[in-house]
C-alpha positions in Angstrom: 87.6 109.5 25.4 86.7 111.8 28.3 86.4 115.4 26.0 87.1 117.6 29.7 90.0 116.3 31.0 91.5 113.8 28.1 91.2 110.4 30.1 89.4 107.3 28.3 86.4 106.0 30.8 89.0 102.8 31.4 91.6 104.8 32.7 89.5 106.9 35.2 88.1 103.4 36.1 91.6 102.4 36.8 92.4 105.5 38.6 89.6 104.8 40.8 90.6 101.3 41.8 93.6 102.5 42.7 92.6 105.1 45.3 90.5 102.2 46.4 93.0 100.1 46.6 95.2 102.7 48.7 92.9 103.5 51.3 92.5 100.0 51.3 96.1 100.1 52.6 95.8 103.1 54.5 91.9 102.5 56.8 93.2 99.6 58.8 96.4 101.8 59.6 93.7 103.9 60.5 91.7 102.1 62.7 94.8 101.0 64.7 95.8 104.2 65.5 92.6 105.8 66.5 92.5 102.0 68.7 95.6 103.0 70.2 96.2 106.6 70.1 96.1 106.6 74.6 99.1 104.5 74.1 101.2 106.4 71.3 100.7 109.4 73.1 102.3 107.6 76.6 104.5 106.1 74.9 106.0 109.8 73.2 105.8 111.3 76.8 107.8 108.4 78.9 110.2 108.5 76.0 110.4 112.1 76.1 110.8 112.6 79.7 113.5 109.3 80.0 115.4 111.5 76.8 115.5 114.3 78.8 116.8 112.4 81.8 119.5 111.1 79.5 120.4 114.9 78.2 120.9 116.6 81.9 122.6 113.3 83.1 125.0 113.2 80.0 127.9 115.3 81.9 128.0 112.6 84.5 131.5 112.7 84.4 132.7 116.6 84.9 129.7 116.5 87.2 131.9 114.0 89.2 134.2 116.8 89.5 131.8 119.2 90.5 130.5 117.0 93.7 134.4 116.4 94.1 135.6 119.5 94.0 133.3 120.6 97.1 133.7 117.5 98.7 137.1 116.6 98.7 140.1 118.0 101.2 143.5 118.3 100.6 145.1 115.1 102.7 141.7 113.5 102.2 141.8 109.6 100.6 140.1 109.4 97.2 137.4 107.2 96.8 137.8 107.2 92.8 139.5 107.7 90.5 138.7 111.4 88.3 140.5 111.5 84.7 140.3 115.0 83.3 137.5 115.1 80.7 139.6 117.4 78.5 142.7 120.3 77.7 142.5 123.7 79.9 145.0 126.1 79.7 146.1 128.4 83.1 144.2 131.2 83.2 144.7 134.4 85.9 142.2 132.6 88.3 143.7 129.3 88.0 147.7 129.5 87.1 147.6 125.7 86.3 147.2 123.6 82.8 145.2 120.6 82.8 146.2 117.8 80.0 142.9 116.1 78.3 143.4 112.3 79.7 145.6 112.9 82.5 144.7 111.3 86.2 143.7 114.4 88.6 143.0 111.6 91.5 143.7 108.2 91.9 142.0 105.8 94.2 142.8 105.0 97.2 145.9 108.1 97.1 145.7 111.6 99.3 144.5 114.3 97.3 147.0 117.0 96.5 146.3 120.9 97.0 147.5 120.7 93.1 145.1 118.1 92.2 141.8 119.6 94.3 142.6 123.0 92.4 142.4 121.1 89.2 139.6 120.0 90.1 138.0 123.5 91.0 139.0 124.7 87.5 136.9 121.6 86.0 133.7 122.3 88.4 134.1 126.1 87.4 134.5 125.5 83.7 131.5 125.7 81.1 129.9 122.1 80.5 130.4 120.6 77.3 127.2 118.1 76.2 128.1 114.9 74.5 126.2 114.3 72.0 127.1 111.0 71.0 126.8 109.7 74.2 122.9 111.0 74.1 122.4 109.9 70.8 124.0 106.4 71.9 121.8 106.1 74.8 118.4 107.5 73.0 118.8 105.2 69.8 118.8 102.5 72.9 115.5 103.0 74.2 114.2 103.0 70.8 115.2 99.5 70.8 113.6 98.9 74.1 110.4 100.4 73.0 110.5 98.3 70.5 111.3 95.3 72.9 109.0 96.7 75.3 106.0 96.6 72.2 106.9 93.0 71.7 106.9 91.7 75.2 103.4 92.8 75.9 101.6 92.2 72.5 98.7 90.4 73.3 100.5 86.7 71.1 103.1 86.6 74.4 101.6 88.2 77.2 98.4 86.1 76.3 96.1 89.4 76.2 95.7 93.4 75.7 97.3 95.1 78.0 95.5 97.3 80.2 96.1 101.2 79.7 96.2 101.6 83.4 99.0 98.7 83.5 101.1 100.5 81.2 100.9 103.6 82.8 102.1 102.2 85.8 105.1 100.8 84.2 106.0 103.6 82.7 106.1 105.6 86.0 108.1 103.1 87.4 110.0 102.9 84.5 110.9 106.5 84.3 111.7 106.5 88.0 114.0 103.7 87.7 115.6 105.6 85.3 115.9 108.5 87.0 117.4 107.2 90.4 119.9 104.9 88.2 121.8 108.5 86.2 121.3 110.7 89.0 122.7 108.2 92.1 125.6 107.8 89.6 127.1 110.8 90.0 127.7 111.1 93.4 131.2 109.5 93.9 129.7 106.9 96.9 127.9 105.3 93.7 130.5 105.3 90.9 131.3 101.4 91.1 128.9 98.9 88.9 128.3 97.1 92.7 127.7 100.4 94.8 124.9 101.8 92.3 123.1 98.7 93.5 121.5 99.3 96.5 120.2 102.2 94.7 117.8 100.9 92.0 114.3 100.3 93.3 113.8 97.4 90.8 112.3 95.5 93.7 109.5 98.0 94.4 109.0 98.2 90.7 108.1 94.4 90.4 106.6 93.7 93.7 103.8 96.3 92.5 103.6 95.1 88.8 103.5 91.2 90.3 100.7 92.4 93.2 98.6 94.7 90.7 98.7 92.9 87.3 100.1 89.2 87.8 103.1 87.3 87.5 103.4 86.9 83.8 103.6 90.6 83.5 106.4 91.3 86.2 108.8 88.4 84.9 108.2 90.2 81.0 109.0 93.8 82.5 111.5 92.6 84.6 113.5 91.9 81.3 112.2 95.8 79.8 113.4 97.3 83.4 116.9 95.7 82.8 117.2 97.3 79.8 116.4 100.6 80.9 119.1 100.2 83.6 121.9 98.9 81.5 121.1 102.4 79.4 120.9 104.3 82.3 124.2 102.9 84.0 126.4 103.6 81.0 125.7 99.7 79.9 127.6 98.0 82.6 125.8 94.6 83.2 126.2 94.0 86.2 123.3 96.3 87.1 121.0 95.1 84.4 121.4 91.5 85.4 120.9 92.6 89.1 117.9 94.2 88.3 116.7 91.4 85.8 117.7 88.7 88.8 115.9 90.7 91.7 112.6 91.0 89.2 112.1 87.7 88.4 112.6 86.8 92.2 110.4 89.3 92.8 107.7 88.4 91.2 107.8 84.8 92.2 107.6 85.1 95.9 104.7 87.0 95.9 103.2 84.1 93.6 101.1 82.6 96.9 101.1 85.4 99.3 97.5 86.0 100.3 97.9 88.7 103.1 99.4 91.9 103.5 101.8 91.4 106.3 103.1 88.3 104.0 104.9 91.3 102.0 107.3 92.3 104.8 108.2 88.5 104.8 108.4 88.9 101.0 110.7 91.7 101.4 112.7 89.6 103.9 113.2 86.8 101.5 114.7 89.1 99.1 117.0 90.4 100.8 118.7 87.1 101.4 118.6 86.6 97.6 119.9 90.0 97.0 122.6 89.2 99.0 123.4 86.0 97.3 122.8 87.4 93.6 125.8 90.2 95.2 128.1 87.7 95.9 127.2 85.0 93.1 127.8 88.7 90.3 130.9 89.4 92.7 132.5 86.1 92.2 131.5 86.0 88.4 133.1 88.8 87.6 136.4 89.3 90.1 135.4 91.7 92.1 137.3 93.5 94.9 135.3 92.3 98.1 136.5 95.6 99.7 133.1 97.3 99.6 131.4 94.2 100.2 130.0 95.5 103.1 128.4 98.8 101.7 126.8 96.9 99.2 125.2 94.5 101.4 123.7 96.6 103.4 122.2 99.1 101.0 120.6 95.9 98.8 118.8 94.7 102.2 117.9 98.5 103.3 116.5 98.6 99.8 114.7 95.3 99.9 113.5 96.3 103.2 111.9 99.6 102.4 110.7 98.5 99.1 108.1 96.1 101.1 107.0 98.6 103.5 106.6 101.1 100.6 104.8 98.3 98.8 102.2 98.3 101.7 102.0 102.0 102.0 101.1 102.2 98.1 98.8 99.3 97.7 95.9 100.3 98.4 95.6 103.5 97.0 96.8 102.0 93.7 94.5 98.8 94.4 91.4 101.8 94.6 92.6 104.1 92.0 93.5 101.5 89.3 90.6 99.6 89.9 92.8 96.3 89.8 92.2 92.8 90.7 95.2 92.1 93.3 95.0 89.3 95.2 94.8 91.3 98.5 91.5 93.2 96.8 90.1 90.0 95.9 90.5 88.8 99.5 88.7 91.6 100.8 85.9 91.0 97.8 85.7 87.2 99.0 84.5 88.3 102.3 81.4 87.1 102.1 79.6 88.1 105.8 81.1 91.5 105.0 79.4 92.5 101.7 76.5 94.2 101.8 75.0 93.1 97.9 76.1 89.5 99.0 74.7 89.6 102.3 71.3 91.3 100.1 71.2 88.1 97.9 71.0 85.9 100.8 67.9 87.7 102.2 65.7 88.0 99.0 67.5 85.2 96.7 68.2 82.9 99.0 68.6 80.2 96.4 70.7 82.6 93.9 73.0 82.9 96.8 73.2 79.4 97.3 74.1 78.6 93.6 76.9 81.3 93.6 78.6 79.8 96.7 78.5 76.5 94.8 79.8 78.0 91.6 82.8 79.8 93.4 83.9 76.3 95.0 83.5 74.5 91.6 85.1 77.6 89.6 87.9 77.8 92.3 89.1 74.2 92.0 89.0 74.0 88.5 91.3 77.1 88.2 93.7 75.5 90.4 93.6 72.6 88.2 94.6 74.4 85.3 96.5 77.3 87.1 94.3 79.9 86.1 93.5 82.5 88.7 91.4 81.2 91.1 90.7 83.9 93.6 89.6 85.9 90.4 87.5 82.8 89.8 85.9 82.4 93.0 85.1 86.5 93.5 83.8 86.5 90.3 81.2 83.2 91.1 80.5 84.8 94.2 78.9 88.2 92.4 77.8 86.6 88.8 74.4 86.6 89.3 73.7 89.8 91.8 71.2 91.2 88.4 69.2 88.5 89.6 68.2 90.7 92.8 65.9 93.0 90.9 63.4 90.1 89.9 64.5 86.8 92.1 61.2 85.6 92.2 61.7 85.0 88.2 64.5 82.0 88.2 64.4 78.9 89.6 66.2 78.4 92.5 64.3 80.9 94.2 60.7 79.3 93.5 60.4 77.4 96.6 56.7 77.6 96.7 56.0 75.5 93.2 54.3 78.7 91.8 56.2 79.4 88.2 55.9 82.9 87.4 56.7 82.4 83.7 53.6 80.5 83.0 51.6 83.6 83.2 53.7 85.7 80.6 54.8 84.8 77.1 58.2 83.0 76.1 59.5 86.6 74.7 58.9 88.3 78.1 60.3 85.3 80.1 63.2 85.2 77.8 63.7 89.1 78.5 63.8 89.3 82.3 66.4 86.0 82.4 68.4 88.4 79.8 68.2 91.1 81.8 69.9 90.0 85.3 73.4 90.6 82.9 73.0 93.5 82.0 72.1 94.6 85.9 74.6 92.8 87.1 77.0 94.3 85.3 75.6 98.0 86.4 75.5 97.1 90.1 79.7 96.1 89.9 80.4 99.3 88.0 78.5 100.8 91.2 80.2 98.9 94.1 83.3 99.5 91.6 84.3 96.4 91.4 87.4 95.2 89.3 87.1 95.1 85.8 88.2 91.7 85.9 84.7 90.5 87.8 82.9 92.8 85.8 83.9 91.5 82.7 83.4 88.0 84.0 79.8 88.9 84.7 79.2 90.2 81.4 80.5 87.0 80.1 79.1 84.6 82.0 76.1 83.5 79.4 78.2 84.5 76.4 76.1 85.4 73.6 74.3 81.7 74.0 70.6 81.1 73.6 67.9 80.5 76.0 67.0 77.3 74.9 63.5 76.3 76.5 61.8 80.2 76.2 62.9 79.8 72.2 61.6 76.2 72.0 58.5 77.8 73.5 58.1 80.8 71.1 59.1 78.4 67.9 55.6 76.1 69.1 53.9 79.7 68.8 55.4 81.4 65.7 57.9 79.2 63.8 59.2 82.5 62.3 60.6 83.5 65.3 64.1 85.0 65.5 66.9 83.0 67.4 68.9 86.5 68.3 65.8 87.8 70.4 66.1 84.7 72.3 70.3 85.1 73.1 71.7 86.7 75.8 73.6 90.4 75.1 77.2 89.3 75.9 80.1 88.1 74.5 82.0 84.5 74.9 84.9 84.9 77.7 87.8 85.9 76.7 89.7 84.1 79.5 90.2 80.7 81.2 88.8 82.5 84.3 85.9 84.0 82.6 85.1 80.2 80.4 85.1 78.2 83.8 82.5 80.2 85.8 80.3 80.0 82.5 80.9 75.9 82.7 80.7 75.8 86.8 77.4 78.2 86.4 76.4 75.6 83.9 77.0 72.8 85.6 76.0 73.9 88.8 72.4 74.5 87.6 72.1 71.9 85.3 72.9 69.2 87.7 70.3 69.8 90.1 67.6 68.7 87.7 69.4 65.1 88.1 67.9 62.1 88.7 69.9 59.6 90.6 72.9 61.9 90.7 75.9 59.1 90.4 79.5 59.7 89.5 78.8 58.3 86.3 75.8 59.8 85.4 77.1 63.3 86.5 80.7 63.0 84.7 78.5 62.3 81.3 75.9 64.8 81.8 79.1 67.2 82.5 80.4 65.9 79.5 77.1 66.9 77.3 77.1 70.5 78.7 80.8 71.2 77.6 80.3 69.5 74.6 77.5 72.1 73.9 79.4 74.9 75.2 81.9 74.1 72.7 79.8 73.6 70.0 77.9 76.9 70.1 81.3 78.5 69.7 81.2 79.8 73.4 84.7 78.7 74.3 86.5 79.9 71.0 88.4 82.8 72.4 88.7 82.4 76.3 92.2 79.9 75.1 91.3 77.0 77.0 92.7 73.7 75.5 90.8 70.1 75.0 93.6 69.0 77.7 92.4 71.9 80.6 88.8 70.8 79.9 89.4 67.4 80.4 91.3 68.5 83.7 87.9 71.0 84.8 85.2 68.1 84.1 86.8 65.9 86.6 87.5 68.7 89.3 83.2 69.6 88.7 82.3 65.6 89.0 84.8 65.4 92.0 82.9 68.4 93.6 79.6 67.9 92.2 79.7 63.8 93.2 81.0 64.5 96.6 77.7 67.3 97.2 74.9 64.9 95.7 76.0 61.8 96.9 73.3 59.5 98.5 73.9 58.8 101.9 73.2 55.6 104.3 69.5 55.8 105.6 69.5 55.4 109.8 67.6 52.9 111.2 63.5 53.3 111.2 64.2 56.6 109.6 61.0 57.7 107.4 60.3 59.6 104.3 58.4 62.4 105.4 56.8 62.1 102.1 55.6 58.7 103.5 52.9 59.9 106.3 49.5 58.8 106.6 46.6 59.7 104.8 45.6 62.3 107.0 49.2 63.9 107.0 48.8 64.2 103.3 45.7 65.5 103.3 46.6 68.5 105.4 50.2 69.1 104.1 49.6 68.2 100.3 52.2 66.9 98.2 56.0 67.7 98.5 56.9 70.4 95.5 60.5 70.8 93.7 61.6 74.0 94.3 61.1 75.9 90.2 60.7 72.3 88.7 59.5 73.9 85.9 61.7 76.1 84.7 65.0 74.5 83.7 66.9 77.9 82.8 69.2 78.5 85.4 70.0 82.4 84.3 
């Protein structure tokens, strides 16, 4: 028994197992918020800013009879029908009693002088909020936050979604919303088919599918509909519109690979706007009386969506840092890029190799449907570290002279570890895309240098593996795991003796085999089915560049001269034979 406080020593041990225990519960809840505090906090604000959207829009119906009341004429045609919102008795300003449900207008009738003076009462009358209809529509968007969480957790969209992507959507969210309970209360808008033309869904996922990929615009496509069937007082026909025009969207600009392909984009889906009109029209017996309005507003709204599309991408592209496939394009310009054009002049072999890589790293992607212009930029810059030392890897020893048989294994194996780390500094200069960045960073994994550590073990046995592995981590994605296995490959296969198909689709074979078996392939979600598929596109490549061709007729090895000739020449020399480490 404790004499100060009364507790026996087992039930303060208890007492502290428990605590243990509870902020054994509570660190990892921790941890995850102080991972993901940036998107709590937008989350809060594009909730709090869509809430207050739903607050001032809540009235939507006396504010119908505000914008009627000072737009409608005595004689003048309704356009809609205005029910009164609730009981008003006459007053000295206005002699006249209004009845809670009665019809003040009807559609398609002449407005009476008794009827637009009702109406002035109602505009001039204090507004009343409804707050069930807020509360209605705010418990809603906690269900699509929740949806919204869901859809973009890393097990469906296939990884973490980028702050800068969510930002975005929110933006776009929040000014979907807006348009949608604001353009509803002018009477031109009132009908589930008229508030169409007015919801810039299209824009929306035309940027999200440009910026960030497909997979992403056909999931928000589904959280945008959402938001619209709140915002429009859940009528569905324009969710579905907006769910239908998304996932259109999204897939014409699948293969587009210029600019001006986005007005032709925007062309395309206009003529499926007007289809998915008539298709919703039909569906759900629809008057075709307006038919015409409607129309015209979808296509003005397709229309200006693409040339708003062009007018935005590139300042988005430059200040979201994102890999679209127009940036990429302009990456992929070899002639026109001043580090590329750098490698060529001092490392001309390095270049070389990368130009390889991108071809073998581009055809495999469109093998498996990865991202192949992501693929091909990255090959192009992987190795640009390797401009601060060139003279230190292989394929730029073209005069036989080895300049890692003068220095010890550590010090070799620390300049080949060093072009990663370089090359990575140089992209963040030229700001290149994250995506290539990472990709760079990646490119070695975390594997070891295999001959510089077989060296050092000869020397001292004790030796440590880790000094001898390169700084990075495996890749993450498909992208990332082929340029590793085309970098491999590439480098690898120049070493070959005899280079046959056979010989090259085994040696290919060994490499991945390695690749998968120091665990460099674990988490970039490549299956045994896609690797099968990127060995044969590297042996197809590979085969087709080292194939032996027909000798001509009395044509000579120049290696074959005359004694003379070889005594003033000296023997042929493979470019870096000795060092087998690519880098």
């Amino acid at each position: 028994m404790d004499a100060a406080n009364g507790d026996t020593i087992a039930e303060k041990i208890s007492k502290r197992n428990d605590d243990g225990d509870a902020f054994g519960i509570v660190r990892p809840v921790i941890v995850f918020l102080k991972r993901n505090w940036a998107r709590f906090v937008l989350a809060f604000a594009t909730f709090a800013a869509v809430s207050a959207v739903v607050y001032f829009g809540a009235n939507r119906g006396e504010s119908v009879v505000s914008y009627s009341a000072g737009e409608l004429e005595v004689g003048q045609i309704a356009f809609e029908t205005i029910v009164a919102p609730k009981t008003m008795r006459a007053t000295e300003m206005y002699p006249i009693e209004i009845i809670e449900g009665e019809k003040i207008v009807k559609k398609g009738f002449p407005v009476t002088e008794e009827a637009l003076l009702k109406l002035r009462k109602l505009s001039d009358s204090p507004t009343q909020v409804d707050y069930r209809s807020i509360g209605n529509v705010v418990f809603f968007l906690i269900l699509v936050c929740a949806l919204w969480i869901v859809l973009f957790s890393p097990v469906i969209l296939g990884k973490r979604a980028e702050m800068r992507e969510l930002v975005l959507e929110c933006v776009l969210f929040f000014l979907t919303f807006f348009f949608m309970t604001f353009s509803a209360r002018a009477i031109a808008f009132q009908s589930p088919f008229r508030i169409v033309p007015v919801i810039p869904s299209v824009l929306a996922l035309l940027l999200v599918a440009i910026l960030f990929g497909q997979k992403s615009a056909f999931l928000y496509s589904v959280v945008l509909a959402a938001g619209v069937l709140g915002a429009g007082g859940f009528e569905v026909v324009p969710a579905l519109f907006t769910f239908a025009t998304g996932l259109s969207s999204a897939r014409i600009v699948r293969k587009i690979e210029k600019r001006i392909d986005i007005v032709f984009a925007s062309l395309l889906q206009s003529a499926l706007g007007i289809v998915f009109v008539i298709v919703f029209k039909v569906i759900f017996n629809d008057k075709f009386s307006d038919i015409a309005f409607v129309l015209a507003g979808v296509v003005l709204n397709s229309f200006i969506s693409g040339i708003l599309v062009l007018g935005l991408l590139t300042p988005l592209e430059n200040l979201m840092n994102t890999a679209s496939v127009f940036r990429l394009m302009d990456l992929s310009d070899t002639a026109n890029s001043p580090v590329l054009r750098k490698l060529l002049i001092n490392a001309s072999g390095t270049y070389n190799h990368s130009m390889m890589v991108s071809q073998l790293a581009e055809n495999a992607c469109r093998e498996i449907g990865a991202n192949h212009f992501l693929a091909r930029v990255a090959a192009f810059y992987h190795d640009i570290g390797k401009l601060d030392q060139p003279e230190y890897f292989t394929e730029n020893q073209s005069n036989g002279e080895n300049k890692h048989d003068s220095i010890s294994p550590s010090m070799s194996a620390s300049i080949i570890k060093s072009h990663v780390k370089k090359g990575v500094e140089m992209a963040r200069k030229m700001h290149l895309p994250s995506q290539v960045i990472d990709i760079i960073a990646e490119h070695h994994g975390n594997s070891v240098i295999a001959y510089f550590y077989a060296k050092a073990k000869e020397i001292d046995p004790s030796v440590s593996e880790t000094d001898f592995s390169y700084p990075g981590t495996p890749p993450v994605t498909k992208e990332s795991a082929v340029v590793m296995l085309a970098d491999t490959a590439e480098a690898a296969c120049r070493s070959l003796d005899k280079p046959s198909v056979s010989r090259i689709e085994k040696f290919i074979q060994t490499l991945i085999d390695a690749k998968v078996a120091g665990h460099q392939l674990e988490k970039c979600g490549l299956t045994f089915g896609e690797l099968s598929l990127i060995k044969e596109s590297f042996v197809q490549v590979l085969a087709g560049h080292y194939h032996s061709r027909t000798k001509y007729p009395n044509q000579k090895d120049p290696d074959e001269g005359d004694g003379k000739e070889e005594k003033e020449e000296g023997p042929a020399q493979v470019a870096g034979g000795n060092e087998p480490e690519q880098g």
